[in-house]
C-alpha positions as CSV (number, residue, x, y, z in Angstrom):
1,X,80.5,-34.6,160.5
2,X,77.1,-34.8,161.4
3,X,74.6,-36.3,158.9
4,X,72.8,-32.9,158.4
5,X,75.9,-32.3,156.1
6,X,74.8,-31.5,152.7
7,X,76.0,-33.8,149.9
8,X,78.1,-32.3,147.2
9,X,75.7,-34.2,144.5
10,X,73.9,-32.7,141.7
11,X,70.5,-31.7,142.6
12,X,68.0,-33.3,140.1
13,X,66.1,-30.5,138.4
14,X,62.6,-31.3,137.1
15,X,62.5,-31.0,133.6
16,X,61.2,-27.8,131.6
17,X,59.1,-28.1,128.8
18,X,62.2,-26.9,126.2
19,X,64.5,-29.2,127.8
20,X,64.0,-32.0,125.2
21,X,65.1,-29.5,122.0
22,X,67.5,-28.1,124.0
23,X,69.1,-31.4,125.1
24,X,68.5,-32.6,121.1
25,X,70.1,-29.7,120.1
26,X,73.4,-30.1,122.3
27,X,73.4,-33.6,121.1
28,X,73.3,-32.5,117.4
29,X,76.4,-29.9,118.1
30,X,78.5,-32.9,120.0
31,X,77.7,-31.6,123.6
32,X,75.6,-34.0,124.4
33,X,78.2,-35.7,126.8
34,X,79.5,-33.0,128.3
35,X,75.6,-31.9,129.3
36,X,75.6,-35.4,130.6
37,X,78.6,-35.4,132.7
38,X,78.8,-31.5,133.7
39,X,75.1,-30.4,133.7
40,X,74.0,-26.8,131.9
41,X,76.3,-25.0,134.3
42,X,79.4,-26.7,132.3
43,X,78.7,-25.3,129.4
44,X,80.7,-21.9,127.8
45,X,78.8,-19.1,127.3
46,X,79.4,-19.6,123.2
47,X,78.0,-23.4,123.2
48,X,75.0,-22.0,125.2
49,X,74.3,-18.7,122.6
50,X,75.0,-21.2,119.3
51,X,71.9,-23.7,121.2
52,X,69.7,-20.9,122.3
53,X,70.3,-19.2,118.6
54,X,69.4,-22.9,116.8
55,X,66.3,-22.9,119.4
56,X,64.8,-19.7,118.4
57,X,65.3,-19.9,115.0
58,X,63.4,-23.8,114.9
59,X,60.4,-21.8,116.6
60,X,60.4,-19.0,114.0
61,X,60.1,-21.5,111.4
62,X,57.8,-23.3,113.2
63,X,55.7,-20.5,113.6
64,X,55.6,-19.2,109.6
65,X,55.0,-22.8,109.2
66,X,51.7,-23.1,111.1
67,X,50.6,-19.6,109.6
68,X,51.1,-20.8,105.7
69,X,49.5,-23.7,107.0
70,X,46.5,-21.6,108.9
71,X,46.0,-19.2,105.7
C-alpha cells in the first residue's frame, strides 16, 4: 500500500486535567495494567461507573472539606 495508509497505532491523547485521579484510581482497583495495555476504551462499562463513582465522591469530600475549612 501506499504510505498515506493510516497506522493501526493508538493515537496519543493529550492528557485532561482528571486524568491523574482517574489513572490513580484504576490503579488502586487493579486496572491499572489493563488501562496501560488497552487504553479507556478497554475498559467494561462496570470498572468505568465503580472509577467515575470513587471520583465524584473524593470531590464531594473535597468540597465539605474546603467549606469546614472556609467557615
Amino acid at each position: 500500500m501506499a504510505s498515506s495508509a493510516k497506522s493501526k497505532g493508538k493515537k496519543s491523547k493529550k492528557k485532561k486535567p482528571g486524568d491523574g485521579l482517574k489513572y490513580e484510581i484504576a490503579r488502586e482497583l487493579g486496572l491499572g495494567e489493563k488501562v496501560d495495555r488497552e487504553g479507556w476504551g478497554g475498559l467494561t462499562a462496570a470498572e468505568t461507573g465503580r472509577i467515575g463513582g470513587i471520583i465524584t465522591t473524593r470531590k464531594r469530600a473535597q468540597k465539605e472539606q474546603k467549606m469546614q475549612k472556609d467557615a
